[in-house]
N, C-alpha and C positions, 0 to 999 in steps of 0.2 A: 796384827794380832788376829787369831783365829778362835774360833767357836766351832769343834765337830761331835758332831749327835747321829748316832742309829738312828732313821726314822725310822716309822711303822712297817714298810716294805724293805727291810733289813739295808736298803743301802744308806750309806755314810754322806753327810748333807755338811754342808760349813755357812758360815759368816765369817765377811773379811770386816774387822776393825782399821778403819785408814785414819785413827787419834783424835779424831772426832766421830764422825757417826759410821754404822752397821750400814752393812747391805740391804736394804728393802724386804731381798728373798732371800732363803735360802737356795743356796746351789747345790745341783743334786747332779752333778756330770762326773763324778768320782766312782759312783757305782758300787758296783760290792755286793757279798753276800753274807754281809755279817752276823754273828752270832752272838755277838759282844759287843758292848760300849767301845771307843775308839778311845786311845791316850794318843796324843803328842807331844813333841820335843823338837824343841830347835836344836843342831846342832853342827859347826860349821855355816853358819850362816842358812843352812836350811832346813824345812819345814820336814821331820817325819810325823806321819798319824798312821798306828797300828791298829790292828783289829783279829779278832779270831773269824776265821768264816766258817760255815755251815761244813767244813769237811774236816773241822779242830783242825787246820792249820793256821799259823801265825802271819798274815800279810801284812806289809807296807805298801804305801804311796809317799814319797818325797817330790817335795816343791822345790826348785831348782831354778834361779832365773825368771821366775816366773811362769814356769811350766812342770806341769806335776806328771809325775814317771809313768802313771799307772800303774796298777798292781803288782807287787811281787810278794811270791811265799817265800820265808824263811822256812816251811814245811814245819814238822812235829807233831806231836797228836795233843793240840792242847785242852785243858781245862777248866780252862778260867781265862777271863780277861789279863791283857797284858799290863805288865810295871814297869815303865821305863827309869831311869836313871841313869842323869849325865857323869859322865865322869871322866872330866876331860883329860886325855884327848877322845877319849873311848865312850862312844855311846852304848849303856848295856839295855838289853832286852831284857825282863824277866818273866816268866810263866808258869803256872804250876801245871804239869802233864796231868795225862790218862792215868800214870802211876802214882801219885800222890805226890810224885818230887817234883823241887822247884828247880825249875833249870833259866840259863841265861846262854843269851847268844849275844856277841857283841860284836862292833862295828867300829873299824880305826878310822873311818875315812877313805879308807880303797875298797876294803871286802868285810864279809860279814866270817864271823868264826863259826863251824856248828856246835850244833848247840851239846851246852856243860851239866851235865847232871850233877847236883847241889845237896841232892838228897831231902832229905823230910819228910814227914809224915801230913801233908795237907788237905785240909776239904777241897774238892772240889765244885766250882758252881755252873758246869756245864749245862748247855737247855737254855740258857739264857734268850 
């Protein structure tokens, strides 16, 4: 089990749970330049934690084996923190853009879809 938090110098920090006790520290070797709070999700047996970074785009990092991918953008112009929801076999993204719509991008297991305008009228909470 994991614990990920934006610290103060916008990168993304975790604690591993091993079923008994926490990490000591927090590890800060994931980096980042977030803009948002981080959500993740297991899925397939591995660990993603999303985040918006400072240019509203939508990135991951997946843990794999034991070893975390480093950064990748899904791109977009987002404006707000991410919504995950599993839905197996399909893991979906969701976010609300620059334009007020929520859009979703999802993920089979091989590749990621671009992303699906959903439409609506939402606040956004960018500046975070």
């Amino acid at each position: 089990m994991f614990a990920f938090v934006r610290w103060s110098d916008n990168r993304l920090r975790y604690k591993r749970f091993d079923g008994t006790n926490w990490d000591a520290l927090w590890d800060d070797t994931l980096g980042g330049d977030l803009s948002s709070d981080p959500v993740a999700a297991v899925f397939g047996g591995d660990v993603f934690v999303f985040a918006r970074f400072s240019d509203n785009t939508l990135q991951y990092q997946r843990l794999t084996a034991g070893v975390w991918s480093g950064w990748t953008s899904l791109g977009g112009d987002v404006g707000s923190d991410a919504l995950q929801v599993l839905d197996d076999p399909i893991l979906r993204v969701f976010a609300a853009f620059a334009d007020g719509h929520l859009w979703q991008n999802a993920y089979d297991g091989t590749s990621w879809s671009a992303w699906e305008d959903l439409g609506g009228s939402l606040a956004l909470l960018r500046g975070g």
